[in-house]
N, C-alpha and C positions, 0 to 999 in steps of 0.2 A: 199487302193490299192497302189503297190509300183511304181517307176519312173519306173520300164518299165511296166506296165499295168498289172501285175499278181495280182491276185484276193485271199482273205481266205475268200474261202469258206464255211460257217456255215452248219452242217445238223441236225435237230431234226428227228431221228425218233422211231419208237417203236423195230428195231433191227436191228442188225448189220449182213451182210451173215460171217460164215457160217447158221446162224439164221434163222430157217423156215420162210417160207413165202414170198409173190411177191413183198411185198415193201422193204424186207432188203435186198433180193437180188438185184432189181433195186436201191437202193441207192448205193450201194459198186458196182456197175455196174458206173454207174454215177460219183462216187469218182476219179473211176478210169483211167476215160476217163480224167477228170478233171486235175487230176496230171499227164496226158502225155504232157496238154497242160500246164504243169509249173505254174498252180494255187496251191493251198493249201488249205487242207480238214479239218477238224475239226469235229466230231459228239458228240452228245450227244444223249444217246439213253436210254432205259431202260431195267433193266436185265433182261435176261430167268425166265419165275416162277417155282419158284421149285430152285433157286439158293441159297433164302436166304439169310441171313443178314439183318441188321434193314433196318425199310424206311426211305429212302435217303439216306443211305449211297452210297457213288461211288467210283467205279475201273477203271484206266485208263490200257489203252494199247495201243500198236500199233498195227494194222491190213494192212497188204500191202500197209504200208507210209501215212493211215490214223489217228490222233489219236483221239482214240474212248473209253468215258468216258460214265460208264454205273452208269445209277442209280435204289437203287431198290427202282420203286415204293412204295404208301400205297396201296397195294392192298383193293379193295373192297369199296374204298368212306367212312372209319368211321363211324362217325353215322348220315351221313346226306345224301341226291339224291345230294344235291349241292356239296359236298366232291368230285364226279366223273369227274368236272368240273373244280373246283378253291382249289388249295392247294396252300397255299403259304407257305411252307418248300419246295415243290418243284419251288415255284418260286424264293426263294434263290438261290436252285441249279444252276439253270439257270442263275441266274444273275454273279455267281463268275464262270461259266464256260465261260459267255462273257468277264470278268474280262480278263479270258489269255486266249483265243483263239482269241481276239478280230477280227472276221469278218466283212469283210468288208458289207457283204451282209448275212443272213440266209434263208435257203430252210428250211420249216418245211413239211416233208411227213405225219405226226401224231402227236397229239397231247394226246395219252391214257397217263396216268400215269404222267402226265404237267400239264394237266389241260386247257381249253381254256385263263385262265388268263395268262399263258407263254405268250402270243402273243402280251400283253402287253407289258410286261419285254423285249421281243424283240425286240419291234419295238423303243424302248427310247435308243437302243444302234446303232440298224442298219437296213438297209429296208430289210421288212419279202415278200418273197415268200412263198405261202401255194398253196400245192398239195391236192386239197379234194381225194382221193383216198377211200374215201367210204364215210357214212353220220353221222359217228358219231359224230359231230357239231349239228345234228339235231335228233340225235335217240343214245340216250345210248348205246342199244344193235350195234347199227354201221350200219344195213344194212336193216333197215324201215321191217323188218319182225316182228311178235307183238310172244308173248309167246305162244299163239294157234294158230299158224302158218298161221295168216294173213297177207297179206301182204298190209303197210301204202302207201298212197301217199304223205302225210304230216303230221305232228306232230298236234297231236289236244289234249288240255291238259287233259280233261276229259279222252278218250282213254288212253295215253299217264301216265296220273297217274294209273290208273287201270290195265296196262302191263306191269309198274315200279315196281307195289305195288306187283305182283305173280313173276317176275323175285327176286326184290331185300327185301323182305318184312319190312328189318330191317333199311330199308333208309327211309323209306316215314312215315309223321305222324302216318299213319294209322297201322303200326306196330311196333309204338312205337320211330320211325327214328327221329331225329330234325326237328324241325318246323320251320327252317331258307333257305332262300334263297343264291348263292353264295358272294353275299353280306353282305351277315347276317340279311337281312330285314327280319321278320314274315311271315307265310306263312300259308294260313287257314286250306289247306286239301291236298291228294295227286297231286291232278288235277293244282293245286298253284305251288303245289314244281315241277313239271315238266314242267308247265311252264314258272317257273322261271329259271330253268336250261337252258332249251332253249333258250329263250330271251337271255340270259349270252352268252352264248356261238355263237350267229349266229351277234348279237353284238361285239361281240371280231373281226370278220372278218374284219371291218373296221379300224384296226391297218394293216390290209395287205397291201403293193404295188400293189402287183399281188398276184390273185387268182388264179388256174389253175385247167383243171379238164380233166381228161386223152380222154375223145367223147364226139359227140354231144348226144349221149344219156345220159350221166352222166350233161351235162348241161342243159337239158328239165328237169328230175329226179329233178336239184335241182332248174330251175324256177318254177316248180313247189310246190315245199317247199315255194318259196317266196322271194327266192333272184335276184336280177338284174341281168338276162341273159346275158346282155349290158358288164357287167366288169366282166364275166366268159370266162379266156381263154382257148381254147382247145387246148391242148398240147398231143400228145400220149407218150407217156414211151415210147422207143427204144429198140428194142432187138440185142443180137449179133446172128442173124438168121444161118449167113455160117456156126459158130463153132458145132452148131445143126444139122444141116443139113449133114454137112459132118459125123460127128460122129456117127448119127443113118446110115449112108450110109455103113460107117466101116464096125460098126458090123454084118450088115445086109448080106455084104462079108464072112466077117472073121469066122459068127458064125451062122450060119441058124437054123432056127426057126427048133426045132425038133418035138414040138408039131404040129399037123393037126386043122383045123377046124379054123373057125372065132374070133377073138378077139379086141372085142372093151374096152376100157379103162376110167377110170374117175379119173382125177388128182386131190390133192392137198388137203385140208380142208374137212371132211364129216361130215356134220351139216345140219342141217333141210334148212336153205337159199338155200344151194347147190341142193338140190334137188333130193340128191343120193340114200334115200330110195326109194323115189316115183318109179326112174328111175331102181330101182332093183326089184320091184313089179311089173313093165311093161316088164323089159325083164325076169320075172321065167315065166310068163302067155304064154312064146313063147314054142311051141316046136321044138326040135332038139337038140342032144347031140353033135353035131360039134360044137357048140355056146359057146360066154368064154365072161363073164362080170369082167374084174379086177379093183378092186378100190383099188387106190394106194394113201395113207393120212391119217391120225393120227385118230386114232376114240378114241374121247376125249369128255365129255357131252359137251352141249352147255348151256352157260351160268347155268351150275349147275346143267342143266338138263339129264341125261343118257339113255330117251326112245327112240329116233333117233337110237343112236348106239345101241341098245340091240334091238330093231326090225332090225336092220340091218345084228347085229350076228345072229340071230333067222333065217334068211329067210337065210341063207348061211349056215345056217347046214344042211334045206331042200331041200338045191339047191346047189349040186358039182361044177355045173359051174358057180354060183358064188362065187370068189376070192376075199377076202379080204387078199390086199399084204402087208398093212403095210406104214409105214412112208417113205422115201426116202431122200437124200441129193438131193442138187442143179447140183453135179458134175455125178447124178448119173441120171438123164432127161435123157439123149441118150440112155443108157440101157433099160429103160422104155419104153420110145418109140419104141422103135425096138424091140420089142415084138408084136406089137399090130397093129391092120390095120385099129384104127381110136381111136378116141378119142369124147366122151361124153361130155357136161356144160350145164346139165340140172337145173342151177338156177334159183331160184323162186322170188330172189331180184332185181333188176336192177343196173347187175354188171356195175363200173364205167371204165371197161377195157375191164377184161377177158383175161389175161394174157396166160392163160392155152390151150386158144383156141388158140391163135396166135404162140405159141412154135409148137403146134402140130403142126399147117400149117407150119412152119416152116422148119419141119422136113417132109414136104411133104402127109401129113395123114391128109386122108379126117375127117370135124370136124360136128356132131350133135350137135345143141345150141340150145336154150333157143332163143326167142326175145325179148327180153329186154336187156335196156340199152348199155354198149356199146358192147354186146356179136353180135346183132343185126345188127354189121358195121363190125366185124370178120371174119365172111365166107358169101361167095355170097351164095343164095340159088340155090338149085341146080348147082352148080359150082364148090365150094370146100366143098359139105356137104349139111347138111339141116339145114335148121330154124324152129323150133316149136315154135307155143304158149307156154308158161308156163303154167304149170299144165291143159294142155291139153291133158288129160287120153287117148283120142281114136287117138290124134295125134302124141304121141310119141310110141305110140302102131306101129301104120304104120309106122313110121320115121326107131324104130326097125326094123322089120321086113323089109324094103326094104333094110337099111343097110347089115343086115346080107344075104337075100336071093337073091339081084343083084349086081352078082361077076362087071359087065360092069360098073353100076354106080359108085363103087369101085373104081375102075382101072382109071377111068374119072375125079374123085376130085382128087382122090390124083397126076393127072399129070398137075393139074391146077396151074399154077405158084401161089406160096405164095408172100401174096401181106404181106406185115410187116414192121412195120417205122424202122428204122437204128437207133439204139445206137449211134454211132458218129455224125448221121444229127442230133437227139435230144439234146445232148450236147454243139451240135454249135451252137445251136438256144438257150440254154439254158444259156449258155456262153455273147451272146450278150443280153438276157434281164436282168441276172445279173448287167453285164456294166450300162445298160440302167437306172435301178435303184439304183446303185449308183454315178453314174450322176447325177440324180436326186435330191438327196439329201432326201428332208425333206419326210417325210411319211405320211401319214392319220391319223389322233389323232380323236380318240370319245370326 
């Protein structure tokens, strides 16, 4: 930290925006508040897949006075479950990225393509803050949904090898994967090798200062895994709400909707966790031709899998009204929005946020959620939206149906003030526990 108090800021995460997705937009969100307040950013992050080049290799650039060194993972863990955990060429990387960026303090948002052993590497140079922003510390796949689509409450190794061994088959002894632990210890059977990964990995936590974890529902989520509730802080991500706001207001002016009839929307990621088949299954079973389902998000297999999206295509060629829009930038949310008279998160996991839901409020559109995790703390019920069980067939049936067929309820959420934490109050606050840990000084050693 320099004689006048400005801070270099470390970030690990898994992408930099313009880089799909909620976490590399809120980091370069983050960044950027950072360096108004005369701090200094650094990331390290990992490249787009599909980009190429050996593993480990890294490209620096600048990104809006950030500088951001990508590296390309070993995709896929080698030949072991424990490789998804503990590489240590990427723990090299890490360490000569601390070499010259040297931070006074690091954020890690993610840890995919590091390894939980980075956290190590980290904390021997400066105090780690770690954002849990989903459960991949405790669930490979990230978000406690199992490969036939159950959903975990906790890691249990038996389970847990046997949803490793159909996801990854060529990691785990049982398909011929190494029979080592992220330590290299021996490992007897699948059930061994995942719970040796885990242990690894929810072990490394205790190199952290601070933990943080975006709701109180992402903090039940992971006392329930098994961690100390006690030293889980809740911190929410910040959004720039007015730039939203105003923007779908714009268009909503400038360019009116030319199409007629009802149009509800489902943002971001379309993967079995999300929910988005199910929720396109409950609204073909409605009738009415004024009705418009748009899913707007990448239809890409999950974890290697492609029958989510191929029943998803499948039931949209026998359903006109529903709309699969395709991917979207970050700059391109207000357009989206203002399209649509509400906005759909019907996941199945217990999301540690819900990003998607709180944009939309944002942008004033009433929101249909899930209950779970922090989707649950999102919209009031009945207030700005509704709250359904997950995978509550006969309740997101009603949920539909009264969205689309009461214009009044309509008209009621969406003038209900959006309640959403501030980007700059989360920075501020972000700012002083920074400080606070390096102040501190020494860190937590296993």
């Amino acid at each position: 930290m320099s004689a006048q108090g400005t801070l270099r800021v470390g970030f690990l995460a898994p992408g930099w925006a313009p880089d799909p997705g909620g976490v590399a937009a809120h980091t370069a969100d983050l960044a950027r508040e950072l360096l108004c307040r005369r701090h200094a950013v650094a990331a390290l992050v990992v490249a787009r897949p599909g980009e190429g080049g050996q593993a480990h290799a890294v490209a620096d650039d600048v990104v809006a006075g950030v500088a951001v060194r990508r590296m390309t993972p070993s995709w896929g863990g080698g030949d072991a479950l424990a490789g998804l955990v503990r590489d240590e060429r990427a723990e090299a990387v890490v360490r000569a990225w601390l070499d010259e960026a040297r931070p006074d303090v690091v954020h890690v948002h993610h840890l995919t393509g590091f390894g939980a052993g980075a956290l190590a590497v980290l904390a021997e140079r400066a105090p780690v803050v770690l954002t849990l922003h989903d459960y991949w510390l405790a669930c490979p796949r990230g978000q406690l949904l199992r490969h036939d689509g159950a959903v975990c409450a906790a890691p249990e190794p038996a389970t847990c090898g046997a949803c490793l061994a159909a996801t990854w088959p060529g990691l785990l002894p049982s398909g011929g994967g190494r029979a080592a632990g992220p330590e290299g210890e021996p490992v007897a059977d699948d059930a061994a090798a995942a719970d040796a990964r885990t242990r690894f990995a929810l072990a490394a936590l205790e190199r952290c200062a601070r933990v943080l974890v975006p709701s109180e529902g992402a903090r039940d989520a992971w006392a329930a895994i098994g961690l100390d509730a006690a030293r889980l802080e809740v911190r929410a991500p910040g959004l720039e709400a007015g730039w939203i706001a105003a923007e779908v207001a714009r268009l909503r002016r400038e360019f009116p909707r030319s199409r007629g009839g009802v149009a509800l929307g489902v943002l971001g990621a379309v993967q079995p966790s999300k929910g988005v088949l199910e929720l396109a299954r409950a609204f073909s079973a409605l009738d009415g031709d004024d009705r418009r389902l748009e899913v707007w998000g990448p239809l890409e297999p999950y974890h290697g899998d492609p029958s989510a999206v191929a029943a998803l295509r499948a039931l949209a060629r026998g359903d006109h009204r529903v709309e699969l829009r395709g991917s979207y930038g970050r700059a391109e949310l207000p357009r989206v929005l203002a399209r649509l008279d509400g906005v759909a998160v019907p996941s199945r996991w217990p999301e540690v946020f819900g990003l998607g839901a709180r944009e939309a409020r944002a942008a004033g559109l009433p929101v249909l959620a899930s209950r779970v995790g922090g989707l649950a703390e999102a919209v009031r019920h009945d207030e700005e939206g509704l709250l359904v069980d997950a995978d509550d067939v006969s309740g997101w049936a009603a949920a539909l149906e009264r969205f689309f067929g009461d214009a009044d309820a309509r008209a009621r959420w969406s003038a209900a003030p959006a309640r959403v934490p501030d980007l700059r109050e989360a920075a501020l606050e972000l700012e002083e526990l920074y400080r606070s840990c390096v102040a501190a000084g020494a860190v937590p050693r296993a």
